[in-house]
Kinemage of the C-alpha trace (Angstrom):
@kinemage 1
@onewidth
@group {chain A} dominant
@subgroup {mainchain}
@vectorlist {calphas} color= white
{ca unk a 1} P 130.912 171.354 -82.972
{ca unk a 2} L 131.068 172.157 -86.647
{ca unk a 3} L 134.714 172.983 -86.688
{ca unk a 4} L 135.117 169.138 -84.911
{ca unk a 5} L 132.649 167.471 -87.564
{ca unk a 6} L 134.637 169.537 -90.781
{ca unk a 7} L 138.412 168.996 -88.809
{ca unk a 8} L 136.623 164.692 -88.887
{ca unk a 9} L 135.686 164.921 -92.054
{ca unk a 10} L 138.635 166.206 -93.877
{ca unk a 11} L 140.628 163.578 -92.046
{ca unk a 12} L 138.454 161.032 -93.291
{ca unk a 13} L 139.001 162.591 -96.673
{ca unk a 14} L 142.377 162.708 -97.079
{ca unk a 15} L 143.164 159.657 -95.034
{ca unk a 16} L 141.082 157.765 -97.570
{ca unk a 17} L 143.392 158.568 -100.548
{ca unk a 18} L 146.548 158.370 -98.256
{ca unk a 19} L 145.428 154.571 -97.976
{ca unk a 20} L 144.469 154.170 -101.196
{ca unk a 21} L 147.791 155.502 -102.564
{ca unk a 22} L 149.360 153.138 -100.108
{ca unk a 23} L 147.387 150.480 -101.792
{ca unk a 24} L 148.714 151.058 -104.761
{ca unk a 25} L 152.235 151.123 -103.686
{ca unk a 26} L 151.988 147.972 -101.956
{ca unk a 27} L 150.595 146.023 -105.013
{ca unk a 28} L 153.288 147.718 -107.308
{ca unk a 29} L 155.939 146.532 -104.697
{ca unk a 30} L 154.386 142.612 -104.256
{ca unk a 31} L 155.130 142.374 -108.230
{ca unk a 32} L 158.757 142.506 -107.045
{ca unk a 33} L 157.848 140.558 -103.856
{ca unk a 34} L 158.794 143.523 -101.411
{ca unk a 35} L 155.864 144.454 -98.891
{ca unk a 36} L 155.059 147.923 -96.533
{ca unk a 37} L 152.684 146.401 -94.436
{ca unk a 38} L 154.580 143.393 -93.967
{ca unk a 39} L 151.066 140.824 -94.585
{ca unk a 40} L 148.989 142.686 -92.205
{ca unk a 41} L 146.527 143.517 -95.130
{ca unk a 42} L 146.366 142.629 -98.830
{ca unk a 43} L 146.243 146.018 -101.131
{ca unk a 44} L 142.320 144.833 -101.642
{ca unk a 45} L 141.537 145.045 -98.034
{ca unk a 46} L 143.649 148.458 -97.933
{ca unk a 47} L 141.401 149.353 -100.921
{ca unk a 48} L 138.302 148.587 -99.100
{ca unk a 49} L 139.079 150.708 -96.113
{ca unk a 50} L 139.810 153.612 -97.976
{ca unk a 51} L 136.662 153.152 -99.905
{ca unk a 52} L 134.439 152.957 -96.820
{ca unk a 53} L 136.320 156.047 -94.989
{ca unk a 54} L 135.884 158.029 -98.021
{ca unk a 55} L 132.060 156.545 -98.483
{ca unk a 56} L 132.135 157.744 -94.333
{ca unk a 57} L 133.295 161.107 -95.437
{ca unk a 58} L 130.712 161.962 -98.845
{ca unk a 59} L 127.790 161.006 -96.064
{ca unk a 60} L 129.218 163.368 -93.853
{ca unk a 61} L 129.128 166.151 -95.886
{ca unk a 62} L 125.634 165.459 -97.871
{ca unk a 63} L 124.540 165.422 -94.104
{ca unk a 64} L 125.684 168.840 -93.692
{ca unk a 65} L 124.121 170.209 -96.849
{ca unk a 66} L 120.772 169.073 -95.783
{ca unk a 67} L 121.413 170.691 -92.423
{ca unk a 68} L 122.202 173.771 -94.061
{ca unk a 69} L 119.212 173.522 -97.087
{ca unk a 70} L 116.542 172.755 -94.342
{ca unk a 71} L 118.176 175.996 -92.199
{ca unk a 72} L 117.702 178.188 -94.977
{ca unk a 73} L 114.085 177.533 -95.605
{ca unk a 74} L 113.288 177.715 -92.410
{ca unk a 75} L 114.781 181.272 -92.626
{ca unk a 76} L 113.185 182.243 -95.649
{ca unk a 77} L 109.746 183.701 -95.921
{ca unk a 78} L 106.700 182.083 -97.770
């Protein structure tokens, strides 16, 4: 399960900036009215998307860290 939820994760990760860089290409390529996505979505939607995968992602891994924080001292003795 934690190799799934790391594997999820990282895809999450990377696909955010893969969509954000795409963003960016897309707006650089309306200036000279040329489009990749052919008017599915604006580079601001394509922005947003990325933001919430990568907003998906940082909760993800904070949720992890408290797993692994609240496993520890329950290990440790008082």
């Amino acid at each position: 399960m934690r190799t799934l939820e790391t594997i999820v994760r990282r895809a999450f990760f990377f696909g955010s900036f893969i969509v954000a860089g795409l963003a960016a290409l897309e707006k650089i390529l309306n200036v000279f009215r040329y489009t990749i996505v052919k008017g599915f979505y604006t580079p601001e939607r394509l922005l947003d998307i990325a933001a919430i995968g990568l907003l998906f992602a940082i909760v993800m891994q904070l949720h992890q860290i408290r797993l692994s924080l609240s496993s520890k001292s329950a290990e440790s003795p008082k």
